[in-house]
KOLLUMSE-181145 format. One record per residue (C-alpha): residue number from 1; x negated, y negated, z. Coordinates in steps of 0.001 Angstrom, whole numbers. Each point is the difference from the previous one (the first is absolute). Layout:
ATOM   n      xx      yy      zz
ATOM NUM       X       Y       Z
...
END
This chain:
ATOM   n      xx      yy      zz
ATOM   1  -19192  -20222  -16258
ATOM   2    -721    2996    1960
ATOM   3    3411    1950    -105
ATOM   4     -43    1035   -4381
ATOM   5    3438    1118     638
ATOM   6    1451   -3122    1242
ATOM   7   -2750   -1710   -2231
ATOM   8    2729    1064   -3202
ATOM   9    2475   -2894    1036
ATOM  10   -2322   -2555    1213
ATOM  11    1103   -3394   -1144
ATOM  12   -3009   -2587    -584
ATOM  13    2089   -2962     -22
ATOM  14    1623    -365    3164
ATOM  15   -2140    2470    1737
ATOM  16    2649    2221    1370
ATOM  17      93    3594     432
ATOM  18    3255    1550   -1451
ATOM  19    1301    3258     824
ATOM  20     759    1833   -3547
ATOM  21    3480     968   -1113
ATOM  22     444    3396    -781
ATOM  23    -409     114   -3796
ATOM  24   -3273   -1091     175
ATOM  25   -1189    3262    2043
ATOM  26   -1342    3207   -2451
ATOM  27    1882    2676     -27
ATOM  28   -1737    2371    1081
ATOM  29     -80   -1918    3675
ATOM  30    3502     302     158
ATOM  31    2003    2892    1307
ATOM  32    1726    2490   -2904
ATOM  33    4089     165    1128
ATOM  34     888    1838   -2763
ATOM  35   -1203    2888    1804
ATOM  36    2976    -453    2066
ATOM  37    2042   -1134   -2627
ATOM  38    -227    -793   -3796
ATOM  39    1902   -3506     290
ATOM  40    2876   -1454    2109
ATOM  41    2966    1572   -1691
ATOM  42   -1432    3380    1433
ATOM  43     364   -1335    3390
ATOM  44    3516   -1151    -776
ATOM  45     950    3536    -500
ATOM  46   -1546    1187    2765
ATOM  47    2094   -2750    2240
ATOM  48    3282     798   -2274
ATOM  49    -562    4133     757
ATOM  50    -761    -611    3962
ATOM  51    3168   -2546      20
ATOM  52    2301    2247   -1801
ATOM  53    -540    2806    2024
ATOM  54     180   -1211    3224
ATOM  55    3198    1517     803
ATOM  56   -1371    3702    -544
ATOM  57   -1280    -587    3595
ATOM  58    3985     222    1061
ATOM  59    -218    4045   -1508
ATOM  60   -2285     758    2575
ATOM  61    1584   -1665    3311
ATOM  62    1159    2431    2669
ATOM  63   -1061    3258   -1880
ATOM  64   -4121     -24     776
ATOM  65     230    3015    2845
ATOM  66     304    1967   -3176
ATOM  67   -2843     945   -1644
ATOM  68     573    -142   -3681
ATOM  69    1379   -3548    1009
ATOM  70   -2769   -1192    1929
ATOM  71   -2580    1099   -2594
ATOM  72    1492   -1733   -2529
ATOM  73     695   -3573    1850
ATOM  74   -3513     408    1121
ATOM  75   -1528     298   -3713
ATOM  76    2717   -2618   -1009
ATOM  77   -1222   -2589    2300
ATOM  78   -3397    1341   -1331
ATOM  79     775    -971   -3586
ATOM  80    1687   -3479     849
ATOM  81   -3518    -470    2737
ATOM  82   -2324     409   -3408
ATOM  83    1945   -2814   -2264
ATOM  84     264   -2556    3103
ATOM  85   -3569     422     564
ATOM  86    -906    -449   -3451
ATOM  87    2268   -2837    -389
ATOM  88   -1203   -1511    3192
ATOM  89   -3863     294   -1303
ATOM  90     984   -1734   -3276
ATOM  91    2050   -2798    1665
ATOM  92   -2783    -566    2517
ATOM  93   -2856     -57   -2442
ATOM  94    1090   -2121   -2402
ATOM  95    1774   -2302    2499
ATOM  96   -3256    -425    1691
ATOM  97   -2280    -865   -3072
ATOM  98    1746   -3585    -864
ATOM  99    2772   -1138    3863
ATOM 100    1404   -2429   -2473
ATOM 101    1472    2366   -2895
ATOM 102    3628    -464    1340
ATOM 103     692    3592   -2452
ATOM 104   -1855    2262    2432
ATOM 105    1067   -1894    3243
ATOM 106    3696    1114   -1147
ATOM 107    -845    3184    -913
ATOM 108   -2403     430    3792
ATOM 109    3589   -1573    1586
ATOM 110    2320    2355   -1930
ATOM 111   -1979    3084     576
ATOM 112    -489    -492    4178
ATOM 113    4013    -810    -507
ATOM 114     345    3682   -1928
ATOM 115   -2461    1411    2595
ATOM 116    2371   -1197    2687
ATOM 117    3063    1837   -1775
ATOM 118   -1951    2916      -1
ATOM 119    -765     531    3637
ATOM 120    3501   -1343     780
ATOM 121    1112    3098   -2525
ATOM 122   -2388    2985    1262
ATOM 123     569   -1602    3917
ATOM 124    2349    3653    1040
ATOM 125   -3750    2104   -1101
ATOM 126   -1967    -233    2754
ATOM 127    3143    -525    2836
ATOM 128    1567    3409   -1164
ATOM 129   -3220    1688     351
ATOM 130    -145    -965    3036
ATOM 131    3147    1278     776
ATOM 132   -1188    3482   -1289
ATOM 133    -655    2502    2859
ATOM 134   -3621     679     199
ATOM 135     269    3707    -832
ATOM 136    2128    -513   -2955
ATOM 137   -2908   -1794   -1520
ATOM 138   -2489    2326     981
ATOM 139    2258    2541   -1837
ATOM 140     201   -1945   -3147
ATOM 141   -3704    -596     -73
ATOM 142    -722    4056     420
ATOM 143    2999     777   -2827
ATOM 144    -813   -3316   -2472
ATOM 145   -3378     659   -1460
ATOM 146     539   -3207   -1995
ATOM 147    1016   -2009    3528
ATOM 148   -3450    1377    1680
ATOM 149   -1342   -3163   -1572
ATOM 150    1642   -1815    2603
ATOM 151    -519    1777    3069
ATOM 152   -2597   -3101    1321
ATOM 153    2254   -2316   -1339
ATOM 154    2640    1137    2227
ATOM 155   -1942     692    3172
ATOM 156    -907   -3980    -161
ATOM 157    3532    -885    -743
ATOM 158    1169    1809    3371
ATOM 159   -2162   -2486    1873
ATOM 160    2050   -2697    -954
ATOM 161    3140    1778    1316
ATOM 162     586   -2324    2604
ATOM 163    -706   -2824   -1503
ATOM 164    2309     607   -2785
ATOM 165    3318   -1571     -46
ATOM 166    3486    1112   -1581
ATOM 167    1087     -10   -3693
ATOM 168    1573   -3460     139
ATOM 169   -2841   -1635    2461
ATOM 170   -2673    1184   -2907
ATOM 171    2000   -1126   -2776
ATOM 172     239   -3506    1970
ATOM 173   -4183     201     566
ATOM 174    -328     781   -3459
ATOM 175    2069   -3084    -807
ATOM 176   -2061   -2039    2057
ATOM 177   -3276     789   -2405
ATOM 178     330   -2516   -2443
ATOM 179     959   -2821    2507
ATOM 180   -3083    1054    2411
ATOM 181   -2344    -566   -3060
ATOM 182     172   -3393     226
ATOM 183   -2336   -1530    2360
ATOM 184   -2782    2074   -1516
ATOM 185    1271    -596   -3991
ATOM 186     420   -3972    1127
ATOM 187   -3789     276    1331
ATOM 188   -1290    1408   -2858
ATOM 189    1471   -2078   -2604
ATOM 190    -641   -3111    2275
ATOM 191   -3167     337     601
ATOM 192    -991    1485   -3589
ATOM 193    2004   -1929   -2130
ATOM 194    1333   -3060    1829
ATOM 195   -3160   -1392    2030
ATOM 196   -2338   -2793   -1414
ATOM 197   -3305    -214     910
ATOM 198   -2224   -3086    -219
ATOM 199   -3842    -454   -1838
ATOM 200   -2599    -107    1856
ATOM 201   -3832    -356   -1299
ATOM 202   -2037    3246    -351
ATOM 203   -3750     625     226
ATOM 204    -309   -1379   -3145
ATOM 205    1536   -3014     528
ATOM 206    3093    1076   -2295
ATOM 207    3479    -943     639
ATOM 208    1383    3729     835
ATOM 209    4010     591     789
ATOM 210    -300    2088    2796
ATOM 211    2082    3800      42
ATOM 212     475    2775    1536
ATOM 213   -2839    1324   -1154
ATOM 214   -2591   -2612    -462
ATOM 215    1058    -620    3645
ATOM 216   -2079    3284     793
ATOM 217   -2947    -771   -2320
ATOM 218     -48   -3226    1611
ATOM 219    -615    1463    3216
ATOM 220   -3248    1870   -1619
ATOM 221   -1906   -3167   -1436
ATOM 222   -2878   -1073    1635
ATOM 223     903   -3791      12
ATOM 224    1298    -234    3555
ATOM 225    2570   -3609    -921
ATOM 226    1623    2045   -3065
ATOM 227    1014    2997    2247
ATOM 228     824   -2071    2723
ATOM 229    1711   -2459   -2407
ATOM 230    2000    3057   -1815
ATOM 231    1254    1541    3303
ATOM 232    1182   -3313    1341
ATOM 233    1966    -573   -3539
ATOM 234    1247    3607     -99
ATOM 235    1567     244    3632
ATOM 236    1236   -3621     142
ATOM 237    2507    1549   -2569
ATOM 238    1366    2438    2370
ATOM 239      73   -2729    3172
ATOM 240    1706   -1812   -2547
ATOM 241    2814    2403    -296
ATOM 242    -354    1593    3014
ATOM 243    3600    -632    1129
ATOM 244    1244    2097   -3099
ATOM 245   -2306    2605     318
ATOM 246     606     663    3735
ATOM 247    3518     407    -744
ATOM 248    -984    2366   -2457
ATOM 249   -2217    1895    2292
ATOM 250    2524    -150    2582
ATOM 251    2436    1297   -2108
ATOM 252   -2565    3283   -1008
ATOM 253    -395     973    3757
ATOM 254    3646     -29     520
ATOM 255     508    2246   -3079
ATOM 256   -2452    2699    1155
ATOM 257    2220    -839    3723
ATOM 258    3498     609   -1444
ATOM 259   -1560    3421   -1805
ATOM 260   -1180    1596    3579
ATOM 261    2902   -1213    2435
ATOM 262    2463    1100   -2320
ATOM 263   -1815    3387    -143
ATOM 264    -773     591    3386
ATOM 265   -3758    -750     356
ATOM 266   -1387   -1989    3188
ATOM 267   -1682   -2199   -2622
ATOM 268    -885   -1040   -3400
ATOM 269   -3466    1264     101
ATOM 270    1020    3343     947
ATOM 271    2404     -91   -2320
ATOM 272   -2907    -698   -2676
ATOM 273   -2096    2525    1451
ATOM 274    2235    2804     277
ATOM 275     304     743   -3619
ATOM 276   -2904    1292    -721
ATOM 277    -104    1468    3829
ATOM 278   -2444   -1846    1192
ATOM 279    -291    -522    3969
ATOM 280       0   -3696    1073
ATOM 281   -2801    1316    2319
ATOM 282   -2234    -346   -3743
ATOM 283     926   -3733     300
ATOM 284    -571    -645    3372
ATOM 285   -3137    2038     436
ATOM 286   -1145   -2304   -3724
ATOM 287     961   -3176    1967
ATOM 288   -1979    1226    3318
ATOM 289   -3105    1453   -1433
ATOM 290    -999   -3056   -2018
ATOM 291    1371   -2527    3161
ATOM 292   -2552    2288    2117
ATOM 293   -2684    -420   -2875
ATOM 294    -310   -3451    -808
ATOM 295   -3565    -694     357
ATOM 296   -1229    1460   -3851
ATOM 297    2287   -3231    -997
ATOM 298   -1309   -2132    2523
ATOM 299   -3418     542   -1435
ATOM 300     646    -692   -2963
ATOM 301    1883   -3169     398
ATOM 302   -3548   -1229    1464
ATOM 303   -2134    1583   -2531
ATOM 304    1648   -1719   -2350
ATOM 305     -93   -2766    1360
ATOM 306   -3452     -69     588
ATOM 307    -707     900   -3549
ATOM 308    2238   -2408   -1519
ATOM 309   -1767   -2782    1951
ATOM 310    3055   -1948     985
ATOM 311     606   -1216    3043
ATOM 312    4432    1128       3
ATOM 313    1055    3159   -1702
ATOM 314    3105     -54   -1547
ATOM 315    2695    2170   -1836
ATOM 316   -1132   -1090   -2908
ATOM 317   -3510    1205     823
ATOM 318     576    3414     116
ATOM 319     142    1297   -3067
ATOM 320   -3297   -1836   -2253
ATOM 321   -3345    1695     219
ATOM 322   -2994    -767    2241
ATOM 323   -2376    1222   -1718
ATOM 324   -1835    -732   -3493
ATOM 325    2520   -2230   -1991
ATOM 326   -1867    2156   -3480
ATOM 327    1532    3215     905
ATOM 328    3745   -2056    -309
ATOM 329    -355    1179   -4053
ATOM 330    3067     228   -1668
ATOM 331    1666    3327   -1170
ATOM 332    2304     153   -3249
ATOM 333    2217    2639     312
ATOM 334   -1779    2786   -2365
ATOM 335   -2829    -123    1928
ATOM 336    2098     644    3278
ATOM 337    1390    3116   -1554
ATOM 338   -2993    1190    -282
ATOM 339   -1159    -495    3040
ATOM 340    3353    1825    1060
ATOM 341    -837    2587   -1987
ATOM 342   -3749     965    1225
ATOM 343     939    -506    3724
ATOM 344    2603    2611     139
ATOM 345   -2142    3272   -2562
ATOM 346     169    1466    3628
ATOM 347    3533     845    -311
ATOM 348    -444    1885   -3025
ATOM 349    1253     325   -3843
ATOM 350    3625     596     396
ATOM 351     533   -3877    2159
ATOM 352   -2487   -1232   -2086
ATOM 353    1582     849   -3397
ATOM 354    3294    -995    1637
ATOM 355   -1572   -3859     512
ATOM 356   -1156     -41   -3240
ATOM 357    3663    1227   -1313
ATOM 358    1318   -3295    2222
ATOM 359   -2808   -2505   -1007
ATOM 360     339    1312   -4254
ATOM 361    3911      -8     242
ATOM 362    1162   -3813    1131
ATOM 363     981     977    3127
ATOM 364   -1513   -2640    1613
ATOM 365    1264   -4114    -575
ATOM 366   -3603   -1580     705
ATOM 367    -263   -3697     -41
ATOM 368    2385   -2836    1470
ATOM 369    2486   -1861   -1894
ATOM 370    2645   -2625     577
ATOM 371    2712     832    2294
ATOM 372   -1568    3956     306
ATOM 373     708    1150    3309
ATOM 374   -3043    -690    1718
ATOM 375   -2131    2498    2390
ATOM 376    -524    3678   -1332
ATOM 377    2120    2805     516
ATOM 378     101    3855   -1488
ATOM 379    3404     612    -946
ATOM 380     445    3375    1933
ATOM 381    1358    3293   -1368
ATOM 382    3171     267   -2904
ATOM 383     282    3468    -352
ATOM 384    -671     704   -3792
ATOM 385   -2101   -3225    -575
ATOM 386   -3406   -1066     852
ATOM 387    -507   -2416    2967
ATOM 388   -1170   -4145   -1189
ATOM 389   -2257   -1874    1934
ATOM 390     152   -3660      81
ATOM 391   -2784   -2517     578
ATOM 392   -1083   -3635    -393
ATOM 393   -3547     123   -1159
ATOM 394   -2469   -3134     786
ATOM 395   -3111    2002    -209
ATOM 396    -855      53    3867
ATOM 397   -1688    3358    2005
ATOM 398    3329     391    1478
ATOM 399    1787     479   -3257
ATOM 400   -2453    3109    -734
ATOM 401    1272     896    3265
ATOM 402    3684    -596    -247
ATOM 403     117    2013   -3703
ATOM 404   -2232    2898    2416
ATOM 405    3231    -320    2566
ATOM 406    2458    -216   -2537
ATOM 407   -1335    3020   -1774
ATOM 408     153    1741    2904
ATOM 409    3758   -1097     379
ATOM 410     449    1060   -3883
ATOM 411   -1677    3562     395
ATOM 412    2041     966    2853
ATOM 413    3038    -880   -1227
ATOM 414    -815    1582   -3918
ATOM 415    -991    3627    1530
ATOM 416    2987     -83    2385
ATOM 417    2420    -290   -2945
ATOM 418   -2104    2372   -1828
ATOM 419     177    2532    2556
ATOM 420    2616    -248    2284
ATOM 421    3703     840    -792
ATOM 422    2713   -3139     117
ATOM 423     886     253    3262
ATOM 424   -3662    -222    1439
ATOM 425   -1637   -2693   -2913
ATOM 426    -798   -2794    2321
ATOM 427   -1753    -453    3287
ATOM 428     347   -1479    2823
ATOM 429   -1265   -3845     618
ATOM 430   -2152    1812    3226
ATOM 431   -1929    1469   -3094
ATOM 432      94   -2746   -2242
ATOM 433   -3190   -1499     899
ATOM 434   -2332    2798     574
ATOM 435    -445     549   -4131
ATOM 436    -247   -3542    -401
ATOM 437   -2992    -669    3189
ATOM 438   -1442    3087   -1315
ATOM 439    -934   -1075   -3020
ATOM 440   -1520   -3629    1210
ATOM 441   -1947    1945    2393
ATOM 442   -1743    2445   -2473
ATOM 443    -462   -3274   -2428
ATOM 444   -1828   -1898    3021
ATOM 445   -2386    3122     684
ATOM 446    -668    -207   -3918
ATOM 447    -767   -3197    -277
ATOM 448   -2366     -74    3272
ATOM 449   -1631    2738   -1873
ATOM 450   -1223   -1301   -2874
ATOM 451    -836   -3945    1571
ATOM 452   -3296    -894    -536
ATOM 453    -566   -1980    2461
ATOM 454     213    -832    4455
ATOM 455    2117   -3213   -1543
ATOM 456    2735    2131   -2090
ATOM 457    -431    2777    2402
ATOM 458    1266   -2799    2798
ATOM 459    2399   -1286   -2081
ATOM 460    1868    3167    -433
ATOM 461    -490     844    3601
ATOM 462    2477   -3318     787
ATOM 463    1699    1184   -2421
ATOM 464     690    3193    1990
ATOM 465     266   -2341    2593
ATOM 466    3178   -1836   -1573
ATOM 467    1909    3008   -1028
ATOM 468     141    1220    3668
ATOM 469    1194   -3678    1413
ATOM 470    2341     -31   -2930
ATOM 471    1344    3775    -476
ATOM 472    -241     423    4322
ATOM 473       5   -2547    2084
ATOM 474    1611   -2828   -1944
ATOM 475    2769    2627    -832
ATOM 476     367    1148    3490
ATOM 477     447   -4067    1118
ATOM 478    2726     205   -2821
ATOM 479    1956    3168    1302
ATOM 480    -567   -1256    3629
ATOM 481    1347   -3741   -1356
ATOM 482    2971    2327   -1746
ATOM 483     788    1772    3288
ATOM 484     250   -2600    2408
ATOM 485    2041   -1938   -2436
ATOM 486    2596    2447    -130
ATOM 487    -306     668    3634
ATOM 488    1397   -3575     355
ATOM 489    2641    -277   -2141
ATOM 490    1163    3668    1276
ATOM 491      36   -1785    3399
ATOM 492    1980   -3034   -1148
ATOM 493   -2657   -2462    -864
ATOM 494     248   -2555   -3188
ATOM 495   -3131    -482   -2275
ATOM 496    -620   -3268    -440
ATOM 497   -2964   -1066   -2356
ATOM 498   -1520   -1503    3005
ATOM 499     391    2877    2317
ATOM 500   -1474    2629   -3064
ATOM 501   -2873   -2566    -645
ATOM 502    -880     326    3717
ATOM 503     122    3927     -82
ATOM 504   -1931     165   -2736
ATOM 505   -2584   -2298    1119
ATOM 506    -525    1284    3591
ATOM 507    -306    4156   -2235
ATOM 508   -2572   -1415   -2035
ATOM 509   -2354   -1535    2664
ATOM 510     403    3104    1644
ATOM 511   -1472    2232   -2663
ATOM 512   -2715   -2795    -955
ATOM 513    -935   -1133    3656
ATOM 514   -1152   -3004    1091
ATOM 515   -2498    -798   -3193
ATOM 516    3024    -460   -2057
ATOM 517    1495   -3554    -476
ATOM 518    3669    1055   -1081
ATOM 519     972   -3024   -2397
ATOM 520    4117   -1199     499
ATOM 521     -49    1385   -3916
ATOM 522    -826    3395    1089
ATOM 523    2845    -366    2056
ATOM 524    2136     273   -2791
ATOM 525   -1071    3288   -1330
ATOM 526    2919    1755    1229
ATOM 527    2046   -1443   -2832
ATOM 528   -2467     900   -2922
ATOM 529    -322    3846     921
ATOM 530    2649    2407   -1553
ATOM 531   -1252    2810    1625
ATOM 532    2014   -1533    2807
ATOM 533    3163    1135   -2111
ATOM 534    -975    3332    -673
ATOM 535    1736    1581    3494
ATOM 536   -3168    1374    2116
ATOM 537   -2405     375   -2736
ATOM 538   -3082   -1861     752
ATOM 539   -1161    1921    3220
ATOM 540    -712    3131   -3202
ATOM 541   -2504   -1706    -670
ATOM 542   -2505     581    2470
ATOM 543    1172    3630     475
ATOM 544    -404     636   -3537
ATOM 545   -3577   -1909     -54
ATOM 546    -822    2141    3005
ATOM 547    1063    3174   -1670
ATOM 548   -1702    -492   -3545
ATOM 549   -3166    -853    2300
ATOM 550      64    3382    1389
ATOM 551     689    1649   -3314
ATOM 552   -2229   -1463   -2176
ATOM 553   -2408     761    2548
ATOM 554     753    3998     -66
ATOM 555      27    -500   -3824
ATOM 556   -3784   -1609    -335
ATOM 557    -537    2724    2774
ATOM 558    1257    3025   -1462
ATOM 559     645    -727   -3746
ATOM 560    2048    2102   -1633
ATOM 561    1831    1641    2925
ATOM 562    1216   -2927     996
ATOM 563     543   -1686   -3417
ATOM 564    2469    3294    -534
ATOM 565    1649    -985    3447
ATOM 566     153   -3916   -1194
ATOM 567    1881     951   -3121
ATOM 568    2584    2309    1684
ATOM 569     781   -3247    2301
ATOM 570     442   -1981   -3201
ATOM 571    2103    2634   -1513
ATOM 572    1919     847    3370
ATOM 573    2730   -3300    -602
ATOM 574    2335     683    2706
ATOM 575     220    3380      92
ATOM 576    -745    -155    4057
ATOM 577    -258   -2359    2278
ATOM 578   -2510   -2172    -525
ATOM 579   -1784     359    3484
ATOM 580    -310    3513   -1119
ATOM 581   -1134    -825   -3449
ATOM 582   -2913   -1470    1267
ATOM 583   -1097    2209    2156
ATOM 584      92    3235   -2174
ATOM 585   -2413   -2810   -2288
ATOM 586   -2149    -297    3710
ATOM 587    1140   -2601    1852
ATOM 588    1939    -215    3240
ATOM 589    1987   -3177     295
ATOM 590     851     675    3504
ATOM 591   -2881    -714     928
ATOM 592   -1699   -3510     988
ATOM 593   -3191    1163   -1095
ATOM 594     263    -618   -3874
ATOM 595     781   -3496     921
ATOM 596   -2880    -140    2763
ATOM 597   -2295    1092   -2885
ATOM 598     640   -3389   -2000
ATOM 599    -985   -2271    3109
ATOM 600   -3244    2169     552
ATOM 601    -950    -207   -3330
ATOM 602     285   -3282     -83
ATOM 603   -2123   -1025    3098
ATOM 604   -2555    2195   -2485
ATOM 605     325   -2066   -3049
ATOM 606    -446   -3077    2492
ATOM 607   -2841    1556    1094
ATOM 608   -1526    1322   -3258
ATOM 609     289   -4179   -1548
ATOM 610   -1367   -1234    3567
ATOM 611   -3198    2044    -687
ATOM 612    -263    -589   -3902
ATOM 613     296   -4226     491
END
């Protein structure tokens, strides 16, 4: 077998591939949580503090326009923000490495239920300062030394003034939480824990039960009937269950709906974008400029087409290699953090030893299991605790990759809780994915750097290739799929699986043209993507790819200027707005032209593998 990994649990008498239960993973390729806590009993504790003092909350109400008052709600709130986050981390985590351990599904449920009591408790914060006069803060800020802290903090809450409702109306919202969580909570479980995927025969001629990740290997193997075989077999699962998951998507739209009517906003994506004051005109101009730019895809649809030597291209073409099958080698996951580890000495000892801190330490959960939440995710910042990373490692390029992006993820989030006060240790999602593309784009330059030959230098070229359809224009077809779905329920219209199959369909052929043969499977992808539950997210995606473009760029450029400039945007977390965040790093969002920059460059990488086949 060619996978070593998967190799451990192959079984020679019925030839099937097995996915390994947890206990038969080292270690050392499993994620540390007693560095959030030493054992369950602490978290207990945590939950029995938080619950009994709740009604503290009540000492506060009505008395924040004084000073001594509002100071101490605010580092109240602070102290009962650090325990739900750690509790939420440990919940999370250890929920997500086995979906069928019942234990840490009730403790997930009775933590987002505690969560919920929480906002519902500290509801009156934000309303009554609101209701402060504008001066009377500005007083307390110059007279507070210790409420200074907060001055940004404050200026952003005023924005939401008007769309802020009464005491009552925001206890009722905060009510709602729990009962909102549910399409997205149903989806996950469902489509984690509850689907069942059939066999199909690999490569090898093996009997392999298809998942959520072997789905995406399959997609990379050379032997055209097993990818086409393993997409069919994946998405028939979802057309299967269509009916269920449309009501479940359905039912997410017309959560993030009921959130912006009820608070004044002339839609949901407004709504999403407005928290992190972002101007819709960033979305729309997104949409526009790749619409207007189309061609770079275009071209590649029929290069690869041509290359491939078949005579229909189809989704399940996209993603495998043209060039030569050798340079498809395998990487086990030590070797990948090496490779990590080389492509970023730009950036400097103090990231570097912090990777090495993260990749020594278990902060990473490495390989698949059964019933592990599948896909890869960096768990974000917990003030006082490091950041986890997630993956499902089968030993493909793209996992080097995804540990580069989830790195990236990891080390923003770790020196924002390091540096920034409570208030400010997190960052907006607008930033999310600039670390993360950053990372995958210094890796790629590495790696094209040390191939030996036109063949691996090609093959990384595509590979260049791939992360701009993936990271830009398949995630722009996803936040223009997201908008115009909203658009129609806003305006009265009813999902059907039918009518979302035909959205999607008609989205895709538009950003693949005419040398794309869009299966009926494909039509189904809509219901496999939970992105599409995440409120506005996707469209982040190319902005941030665009952005990290531009700054690694200035980086390899100027060195360490702009490495110094880089790591003050890591450490920045939210202490501005995030539009203004990246440019004090050197990058103007406002503009088209970061976005303009990816479709030039590639037309050049078309170019540059035009003239070296």
């Amino acid at each position: 077998m060619k996978n070593q990994t998967i190799n451990k649990f192959f079984n020679t008498e019925n030839l099937t591939i097995e996915i390994p239960s947890r206990d038969q993973i080292n270690e050392k390729f499993k994620w540390n949580l007693t560095d959030i806590y030493p054992d369950d009993n602490q978290w207990e504790n945590e939950f029995k503090w938080v619950k009994d003092n709740l009604v503290k909350y009540k000492t506060f109400e009505g008395r924040l326009e004084n000073s001594s008052d509002l100071l101490a709600c605010l580092k109240f709130d602070e102290e009962v923000g650090i325990k739900l986050e750690r509790m939420s981390l440990y919940s999370m985590l250890s929920k997500d490495s086995d979906l069928r351990d019942t234990k840490y599904q009730g403790m997930d449920g009775r933590f987002k239920s505690l969560y919920a009591q929480v906002l519902t408790a500290s509801s009156f914060i934000k309303p009554e300062i609101l209701k402060i006069d504008e001066n009377k803060i500005t007083e307390m800020l110059n007279n507070v030394a210790e409420l200074r802290i907060y001055k940004h903090s404050f200026d952003d809450l005023l924005r939401f003034r008007r769309h802020t409702l009464d005491k009552e109306q925001e206890e009722l919202l905060a009510m709602a939480d729990e009962i909102t969580q549910i399409p997205y909570n149903t989806y996950s479980l469902f489509t984690n824990a509850d689907l069942e995927f059939p066999n199909v025969i690999d490569e090898d001629g093996n009997s392999v039960e298809i998942s959520h990740s072997r789905y995406y290997a399959a997609l990379y193997s050379k032997d055209r009937t097993y990818r086409g075989n393993a997409f069919k077999a994946y998405l028939s699962v979802y057309r299967k269950n269509a009916n269920s998951l449309s009501s479940l998507f359905n039912g997410n739209i017309k959560t993030n709906i009921f959130y912006a009517r009820t608070r004044k906003y002339k839609s949901a994506r407004e709504a999403a974008l407005f928290k992190n004051n972002i101007p819709l005109s960033v979305y729309d101009n997104l949409i526009k400029s790749l619409s207007d730019n189309m061609e770079p895809m275009y071209r590649w649809a029929s290069l690869k087409k041509k290359l491939l030597k078949i005579d229909e291209l189809h989704p399940y073409d996209v993603y495998v290699t043209v060039f030569d099958p050798k340079l498809e080698k395998k990487y086990p996951y030590e070797e990948a953090v090496k490779l990590v580890l080389d492509s970023l000495k730009i950036m400097g000892n103090e990231y570097l030893g912090s990777l090495n801190k993260a990749f020594n330490n278990r902060w990473i959960d490495v390989y698949e299991t059964k019933a592990k939440r599948s896909g890869a995710y960096s768990s974000g910042t917990t003030f006082g605790v490091h950041p986890y990373v997630l993956l499902n490692w089968t030993d493909l390029l793209n996992d080097v990759f995804t540990l580069a992006h989830e790195m990236g993820h990891n080390m923003h989030s770790y020196y924002t809780g390091l540096t920034q006060p409570y208030t400010y240790a997190n960052y907006s999602i607008f930033l999310a994915e600039v670390a993360s593309t950053f990372n995958e784009n210094l890796l790629l330059d590495h790696l094209i750097k040390i191939s030996e030959t036109t063949d691996e230098k090609l093959f990384l070229l595509e590979k260049y290739l791939n992360n701009i359809t993936t990271t830009v224009y398949r995630q722009v077809m996803f936040a223009e799929f997201e908008m115009l779905t909203h658009s129609k329920v806003e305006n009265g219209d009813v999902l059907t699986p039918d009518k979302l199959c035909k959205l999607y369909k008609d989205i895709y052929q538009k950003y693949w043209g005419d040398k794309m043969v869009v299966d009926e499977e494909e039509s189904y992808t809509w219901a496999r993507v939970p992105h599409f539950y995440y409120n506005f997210y996707v469209f982040q995606y190319a902005t941030g790819f665009a952005a990290s473009e531009a700054l690694a760029a200035k980086v390899k450029l100027e060195g360490e200027p702009a490495v110094k400039k880089y790591m003050d945007f890591l450490k920045a977390g939210s202490s501005d707005y995030p539009i203004n965040i990246l440019k004090n790093a050197g990058v103007d969002m406002n503009s088209p032209e970061p976005i303009l920059a990816v479709t030039k460059k590639m037309s050049q990488i078309i170019d540059e593998i035009e003239n070296l086949i």
